[in-house]
C-alpha positions in Angstrom: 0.0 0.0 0.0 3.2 2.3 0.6 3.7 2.4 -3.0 2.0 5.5 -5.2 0.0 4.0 -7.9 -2.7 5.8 -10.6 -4.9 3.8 -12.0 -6.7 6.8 -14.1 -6.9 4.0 -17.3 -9.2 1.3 -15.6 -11.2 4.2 -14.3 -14.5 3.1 -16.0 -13.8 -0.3 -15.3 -13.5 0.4 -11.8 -16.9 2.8 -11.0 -18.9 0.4 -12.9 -19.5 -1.4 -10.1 -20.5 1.2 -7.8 -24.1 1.7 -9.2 -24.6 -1.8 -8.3 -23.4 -1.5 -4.9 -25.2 1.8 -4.6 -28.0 -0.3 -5.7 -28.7 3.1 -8.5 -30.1 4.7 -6.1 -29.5 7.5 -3.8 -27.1 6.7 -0.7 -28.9 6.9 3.2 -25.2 8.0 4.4 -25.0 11.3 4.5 -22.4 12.4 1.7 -19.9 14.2 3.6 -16.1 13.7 3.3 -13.6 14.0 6.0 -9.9 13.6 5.1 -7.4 13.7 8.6 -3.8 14.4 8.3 -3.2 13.5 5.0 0.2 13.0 2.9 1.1 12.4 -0.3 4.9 12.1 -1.2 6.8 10.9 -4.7 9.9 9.6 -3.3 11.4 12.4 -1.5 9.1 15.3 -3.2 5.5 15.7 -0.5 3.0 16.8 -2.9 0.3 16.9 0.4 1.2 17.9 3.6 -0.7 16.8 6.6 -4.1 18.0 4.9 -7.1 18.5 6.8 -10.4 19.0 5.0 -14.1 18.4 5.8 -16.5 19.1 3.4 -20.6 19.1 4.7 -23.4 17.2 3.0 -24.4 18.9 -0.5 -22.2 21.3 -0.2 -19.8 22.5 -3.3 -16.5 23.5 -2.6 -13.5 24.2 -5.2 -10.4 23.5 -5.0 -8.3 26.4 -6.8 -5.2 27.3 -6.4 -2.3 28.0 -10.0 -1.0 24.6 -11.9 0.9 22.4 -9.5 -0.4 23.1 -6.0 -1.7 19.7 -5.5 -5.5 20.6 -6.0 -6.1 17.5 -8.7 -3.8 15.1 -6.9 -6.3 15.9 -3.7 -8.8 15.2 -5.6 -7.5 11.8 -7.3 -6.6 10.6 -3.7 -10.5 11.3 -2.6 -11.2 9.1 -5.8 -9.0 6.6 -5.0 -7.1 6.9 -8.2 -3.9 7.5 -6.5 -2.7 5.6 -3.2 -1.8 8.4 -0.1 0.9 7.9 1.9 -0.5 8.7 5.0 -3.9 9.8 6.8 -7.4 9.0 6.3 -10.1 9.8 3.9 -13.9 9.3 5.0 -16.7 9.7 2.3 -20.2 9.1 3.6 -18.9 8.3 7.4 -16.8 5.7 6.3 -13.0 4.8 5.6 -12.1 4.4 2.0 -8.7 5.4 2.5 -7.4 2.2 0.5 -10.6 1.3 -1.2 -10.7 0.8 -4.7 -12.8 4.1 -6.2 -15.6 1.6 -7.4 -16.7 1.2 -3.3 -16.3 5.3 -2.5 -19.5 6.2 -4.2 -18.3 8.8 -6.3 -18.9 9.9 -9.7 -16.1 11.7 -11.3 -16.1 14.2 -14.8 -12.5 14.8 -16.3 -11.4 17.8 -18.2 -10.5 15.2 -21.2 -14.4 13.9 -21.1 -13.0 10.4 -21.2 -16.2 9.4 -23.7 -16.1 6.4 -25.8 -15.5 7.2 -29.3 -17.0 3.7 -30.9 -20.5 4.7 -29.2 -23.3 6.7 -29.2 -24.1 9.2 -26.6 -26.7 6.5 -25.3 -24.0 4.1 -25.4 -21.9 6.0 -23.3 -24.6 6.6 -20.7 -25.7 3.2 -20.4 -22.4 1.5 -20.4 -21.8 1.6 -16.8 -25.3 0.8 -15.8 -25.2 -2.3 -18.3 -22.2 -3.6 -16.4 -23.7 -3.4 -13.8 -26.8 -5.6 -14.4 -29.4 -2.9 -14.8 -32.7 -3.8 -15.6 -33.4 -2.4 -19.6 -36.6 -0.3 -18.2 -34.3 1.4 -15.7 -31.5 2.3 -17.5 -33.9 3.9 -19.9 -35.3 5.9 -17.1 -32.3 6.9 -16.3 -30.9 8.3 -19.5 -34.3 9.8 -20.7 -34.1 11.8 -17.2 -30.0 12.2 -17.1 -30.6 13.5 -20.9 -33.4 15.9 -19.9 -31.7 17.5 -17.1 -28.6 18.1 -19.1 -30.4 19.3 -22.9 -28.7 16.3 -24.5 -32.0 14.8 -25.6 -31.5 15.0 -29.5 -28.0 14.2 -29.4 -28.5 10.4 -27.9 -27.8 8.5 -31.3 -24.7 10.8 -32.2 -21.4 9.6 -31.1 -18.6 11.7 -29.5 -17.2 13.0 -33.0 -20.2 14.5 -34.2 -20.5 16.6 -31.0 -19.3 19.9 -30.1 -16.5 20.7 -27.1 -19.4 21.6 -24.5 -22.0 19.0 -25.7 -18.7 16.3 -25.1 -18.8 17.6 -21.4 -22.3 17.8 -21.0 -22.5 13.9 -22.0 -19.3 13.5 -19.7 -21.5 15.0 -17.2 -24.5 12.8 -17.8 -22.7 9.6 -17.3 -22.0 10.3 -13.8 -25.1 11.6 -13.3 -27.1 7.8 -14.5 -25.2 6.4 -11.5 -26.8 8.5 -9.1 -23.8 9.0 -6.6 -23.5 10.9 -3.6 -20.5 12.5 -4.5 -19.4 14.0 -7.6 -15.9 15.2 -8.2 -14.8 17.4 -11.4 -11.3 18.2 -12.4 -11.1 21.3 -14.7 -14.1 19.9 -16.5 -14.1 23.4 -18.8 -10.5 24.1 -19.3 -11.0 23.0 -22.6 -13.7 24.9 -24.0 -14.1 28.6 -25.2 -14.7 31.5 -22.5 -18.8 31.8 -24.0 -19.2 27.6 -23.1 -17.2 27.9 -20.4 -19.9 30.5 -18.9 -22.8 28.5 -20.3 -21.6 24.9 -18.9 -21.0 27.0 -15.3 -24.3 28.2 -15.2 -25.5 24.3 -16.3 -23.4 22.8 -13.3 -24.7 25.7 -10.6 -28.4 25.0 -11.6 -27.8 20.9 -11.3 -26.1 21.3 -8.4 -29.1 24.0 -7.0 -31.4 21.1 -8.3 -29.5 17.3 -6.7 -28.3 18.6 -3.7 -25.2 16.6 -4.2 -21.8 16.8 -2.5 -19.6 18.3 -4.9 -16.0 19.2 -5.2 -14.5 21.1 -8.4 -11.1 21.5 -9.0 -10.1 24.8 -11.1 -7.5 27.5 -11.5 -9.8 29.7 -13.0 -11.2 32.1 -10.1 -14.0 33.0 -12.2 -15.3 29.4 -11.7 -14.4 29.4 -8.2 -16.5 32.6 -7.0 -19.5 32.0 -8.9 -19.9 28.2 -8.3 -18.4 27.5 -4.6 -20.1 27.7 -1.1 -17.0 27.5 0.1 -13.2 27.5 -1.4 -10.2 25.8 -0.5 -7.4 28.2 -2.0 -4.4 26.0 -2.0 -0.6 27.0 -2.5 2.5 23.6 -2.2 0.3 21.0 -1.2 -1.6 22.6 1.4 -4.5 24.7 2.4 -4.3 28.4 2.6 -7.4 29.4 3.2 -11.1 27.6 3.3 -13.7 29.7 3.3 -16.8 31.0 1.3 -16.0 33.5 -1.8 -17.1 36.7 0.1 -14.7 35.6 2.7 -12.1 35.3 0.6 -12.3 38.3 -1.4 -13.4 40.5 1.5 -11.1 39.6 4.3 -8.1 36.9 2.7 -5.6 35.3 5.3 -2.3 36.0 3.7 -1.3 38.1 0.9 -0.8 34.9 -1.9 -4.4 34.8 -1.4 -4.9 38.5 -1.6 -2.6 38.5 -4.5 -4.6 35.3 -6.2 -8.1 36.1 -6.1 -9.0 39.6 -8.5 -8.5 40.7 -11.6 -6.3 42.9 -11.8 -5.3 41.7 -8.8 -5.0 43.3 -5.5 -2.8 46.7 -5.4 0.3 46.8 -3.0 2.1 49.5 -1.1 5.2 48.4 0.7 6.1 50.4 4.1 5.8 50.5 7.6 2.4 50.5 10.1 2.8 53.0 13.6 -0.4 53.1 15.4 -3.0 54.0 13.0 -0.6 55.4 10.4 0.5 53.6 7.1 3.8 55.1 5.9 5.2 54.6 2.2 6.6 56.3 -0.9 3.6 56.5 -2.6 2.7 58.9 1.5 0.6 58.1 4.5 -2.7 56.5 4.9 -4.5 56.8 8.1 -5.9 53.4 9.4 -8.5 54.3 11.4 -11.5 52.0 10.7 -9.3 49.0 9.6 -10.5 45.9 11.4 -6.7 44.8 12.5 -6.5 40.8 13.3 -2.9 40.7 15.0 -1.2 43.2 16.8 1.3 45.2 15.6 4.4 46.9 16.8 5.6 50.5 15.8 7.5 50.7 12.5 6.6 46.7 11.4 7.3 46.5 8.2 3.7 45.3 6.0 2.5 45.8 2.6 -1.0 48.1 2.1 -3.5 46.2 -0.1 -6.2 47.8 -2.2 -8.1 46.1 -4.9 -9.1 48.5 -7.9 -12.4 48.3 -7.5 -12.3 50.0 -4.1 -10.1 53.3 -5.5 -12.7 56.2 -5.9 -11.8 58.6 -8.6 -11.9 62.3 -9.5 -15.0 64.1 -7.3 -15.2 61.1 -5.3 -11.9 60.7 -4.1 -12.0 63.8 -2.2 -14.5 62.0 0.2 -12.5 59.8 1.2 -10.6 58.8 4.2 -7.3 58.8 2.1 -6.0 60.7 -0.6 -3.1 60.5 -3.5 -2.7 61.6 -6.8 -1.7 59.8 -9.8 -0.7 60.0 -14.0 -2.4 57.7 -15.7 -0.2 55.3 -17.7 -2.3 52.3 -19.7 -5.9 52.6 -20.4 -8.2 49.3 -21.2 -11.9 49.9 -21.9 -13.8 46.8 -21.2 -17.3 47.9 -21.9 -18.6 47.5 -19.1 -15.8 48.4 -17.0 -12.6 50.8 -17.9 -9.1 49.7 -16.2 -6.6 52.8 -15.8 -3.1 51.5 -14.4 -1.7 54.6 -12.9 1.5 56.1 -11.2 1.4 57.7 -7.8 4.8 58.3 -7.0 7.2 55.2 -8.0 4.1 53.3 -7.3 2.0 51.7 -10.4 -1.6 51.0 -9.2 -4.7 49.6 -11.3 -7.8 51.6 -10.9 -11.2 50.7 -12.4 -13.6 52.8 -13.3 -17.0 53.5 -15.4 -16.7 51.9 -18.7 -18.1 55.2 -20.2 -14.8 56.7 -18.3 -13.2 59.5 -20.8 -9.4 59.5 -19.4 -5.8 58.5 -22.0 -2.5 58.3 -20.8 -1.0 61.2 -19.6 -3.7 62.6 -17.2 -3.8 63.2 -13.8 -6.3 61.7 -11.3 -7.7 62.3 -7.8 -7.5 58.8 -6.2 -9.0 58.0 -2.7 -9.9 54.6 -0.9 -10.8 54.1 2.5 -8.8 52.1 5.2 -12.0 49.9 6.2 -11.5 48.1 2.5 -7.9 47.7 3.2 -5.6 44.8 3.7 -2.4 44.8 6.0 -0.3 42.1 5.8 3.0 41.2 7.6 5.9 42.2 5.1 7.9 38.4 6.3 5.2 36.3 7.1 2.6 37.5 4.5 -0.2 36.6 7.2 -2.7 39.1 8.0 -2.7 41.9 10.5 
């Protein structure tokens, strides 16, 4: 059991059987996963590192964190695809930690779809169930609902090369969802579709999770996914967790400044300088503090960085109401329509400021920015953890 193993090519093989053992039907344990203390490592190199997680009944949480933080390999050891090295991992109130992923009761969607290309759509869906002994009459039930939920109804006798990129997922989708799991787990299962399916397919997975109830956990780097799908995120940085909380949360009041730093776009602005009571002090001047909700104490002249996203810089007229002042040359100007992005120069600083998409500004002019401390982050300039 000590030895690392992935077993991602008998992975059909191997959650075949669980619709039989789940009897097709949904679980009476509650579908809830617990994982204690766990560890991952590839010889000398620990990809997980004493993880804790707990994730409630129906609840979605994401997994998100940049391209080699460990976020898939979590979720592959919850799958039973890869063997851990240490800890446990309950699903449902029991250990699985070495079962095979055909007893975890779990249905899994990969980014590739993973679709037979020698069947139909119905073929794909019905696979599993067949394999499992289905009655004909049931399995029929099952795809005629499956295909309902997912608008795949008139693409049943089509096979995989005669569908589109988001139709591929939505079948992908569908042949987890005929085995009636408890848990469903999704790696990047829109990486590889265009930004306008990628917004389609998210609204399509919100509204079926909305409508199951299901336990689910998505893993993404895409933060746009993350916000607008999670209850709660699990922002993750070398194999362990940085932060678990819901997106709010996270945007609003992040633990240390990689999460700061990660969540936004542009992302968060940065001052570097020094905190004395209530008084920031940098190059770009001083910001008064007062209203900032501190969660650490400080001592005079500890060295922190200032964070403030752009959203939260008023411009022009309504800078002047605010708590703290600076002015700025505007360097780079990107209308978005609905938004306009300025990056800007206050001192030796470069900040990103956005604004009214109607915004009339071009490089060169000056602007009147304010923000006020109570929308401020202070974080310690070593540590990176919040103050």
């Amino acid at each position: 059991m000590g030895n690392t193993t992935v077993r991602t090519a008998a992975l059909e093989q191997q959650l075949v059987q669980d619709a039989a053992k789940a009897g097709i039907a949904a679980s009476a344990a509650t579908p809830s996963i617990e994982i204690n203390d766990l560890k991952l490592s590839f010889g000398a190199f620990e990809v997980l590192k004493d993880l804790n997680l707990t994730v409630s009944q129906g609840e979605f949480l994401v997994l998100l964190g940049s391209s080699g933080c460990g976020k898939s390999t979590l979720l592959n050891c919850i799958a039973g695809l890869l063997d851990v090295s240490d800890g446990q991992i309950h699903i449902g109130g029991r250990n699985v930690t070495w079962e095979e992923p055909s007893e975890r009761g779990i249905g899994m969607v990969f980014q590739s779809y993973a679709l037979y290309p020698q069947m139909t759509v119905e073929g794909n869906l019905s696979f599993g169930l067949k394999n499992a002994r289905v009655p004909k009459a049931k399995i029929a039930e099952k795809i005629a609902a499956a295909a309902k939920t997912l608008q795949i109804e008139p693409l049943l006798k089509r096979k995989p090369a005669a569908l589109s990129g988001g139709q591929r997922q939505r079948v992908a989708i569908g042949r987890a969802l005929v085995r009636d799991v408890d848990v469903f787990l999704f790696d990047e299962p829109l990486s590889n579709l265009d930004a306008k399916l990628r917004a389609d397919l998210r609204v399509e997975i919100k509204q079926l999770h909305q409508t199951l109830g299901n336990t689910m956990i998505y893993v993404t780097h895409d933060q746009v996914e993350a916000m607008t799908l999670a209850d709660r995120i699990a922002i993750m940085r070398g194999g362990n967790i940085l932060q678990l909380a819901s997106p709010n949360e996270i945007y609003s009041r992040p633990t240390c400044k990689y999460v700061a730093e990660f969540i936004g776009s542009p992302s968060m602005n940065f001052f570097e300088g020094t905190v004395t009571d209530n008084t920031f002090n940098s190059a770009a001047g001083s910001f008064d503090l007062q209203g900032y909700d501190f969660a650490a104490q400080t001592v005079p002249g500890q060295s922190a960085w200032l964070g403030i996203r752009p959203e939260h810089i008023a411009v022009g007229d309504a800078a002047a109401a605010e708590q703290n002042r600076m002015q700025a040359v505007v360097e780079l100007v990107e209308p978005l329509g609905s938004d306009t992005l300025a990056r800007a120069r206050a001192g030796d600083q470069s900040i990103w400021v956005r604004m009214d998409g109607q915004a009339a500004i071009a490089p060169g002019d000056e602007l009147a920015l304010g923000f006020s401390a109570s929308l401020a982050n202070l974080f310690d300039k070593t540590s990176e953890e919040r103050l």
